[in-house]
N, C-alpha and C positions, 0 to 999 in steps of 0.2 A: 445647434445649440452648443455653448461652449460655455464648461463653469470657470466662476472669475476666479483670479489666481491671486485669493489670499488665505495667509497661512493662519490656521488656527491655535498653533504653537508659538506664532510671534504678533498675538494679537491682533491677529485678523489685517497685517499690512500686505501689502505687496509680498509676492513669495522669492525667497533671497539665491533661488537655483542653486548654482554651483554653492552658493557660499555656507550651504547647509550641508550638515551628515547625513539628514533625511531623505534628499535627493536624490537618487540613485538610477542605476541605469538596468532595465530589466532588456536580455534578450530572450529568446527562444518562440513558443509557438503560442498564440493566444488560445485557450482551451474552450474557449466559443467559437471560435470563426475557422480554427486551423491554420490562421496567417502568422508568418512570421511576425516576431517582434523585437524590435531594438530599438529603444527610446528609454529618453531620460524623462522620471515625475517623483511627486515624492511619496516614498514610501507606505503611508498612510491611504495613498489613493490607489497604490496597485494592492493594496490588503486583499480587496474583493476576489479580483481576480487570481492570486495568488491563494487564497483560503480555496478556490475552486479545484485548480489545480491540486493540489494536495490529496483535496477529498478525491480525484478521480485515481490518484497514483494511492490510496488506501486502497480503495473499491480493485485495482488492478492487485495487488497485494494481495487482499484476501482471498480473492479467486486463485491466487497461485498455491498461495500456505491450503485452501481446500482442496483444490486437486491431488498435492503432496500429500496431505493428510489419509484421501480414499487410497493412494498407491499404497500408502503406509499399513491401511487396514486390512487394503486386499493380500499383501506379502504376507501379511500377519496372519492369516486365515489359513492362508495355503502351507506355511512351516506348523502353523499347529497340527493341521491334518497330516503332512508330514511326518508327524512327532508322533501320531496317533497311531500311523500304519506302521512305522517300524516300532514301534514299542509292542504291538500285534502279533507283528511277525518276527518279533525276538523271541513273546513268552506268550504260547497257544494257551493257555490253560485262561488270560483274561478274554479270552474269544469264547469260550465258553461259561463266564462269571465263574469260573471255579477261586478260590480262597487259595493263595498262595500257602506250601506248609511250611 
């Protein structure tokens, strides 16, 4: 099945390939199939596929900035206990809740 090749920006004639800005050439990898791609269409019709891709390089994205995030929280845990022991073991007397005088 192959859809016909007219352009809905030029009145539904025959679509003018090269002679359009719309036109254009995508490469790289189809995010359905895994195959390589390089081919010229216009623009309008690789939206689909091109809106897909995207969303998958978000979904990649967020999973990175989360991971960074937990690294972040965990460091953050460990300098406050950090913070905690040697403030301890600078002034004995909050080891024992005593009231600084």
């Amino acid at each position: 099945m192959k859809p016909k090749e007219n352009c809905p920006l030029n009145k539904f004639k025959p679509c003018k390939q090269f002679e359009c800005t719309w036109y254009i050439q995508v490469r790289g990898t189809n995010p359905n199939s895994g195959k390589e791609v390089d081919e010229y269409g216009c623009a309008m019709a690789w939206m689909p596929i091109l809106l897909l891709e995207g969303a998958q390089q978000q979904k990649s994205t967020g999973a990175a900035i989360e991971s960074f995030r937990n690294e972040v929280v965990k460091a953050n845990k460990e300098n406050q206990f950090l913070f905690v022991n040697s403030n301890l073991h600078d002034n004995p007397k909050l080891i024992n809740n005593e009231e600084n005088d």
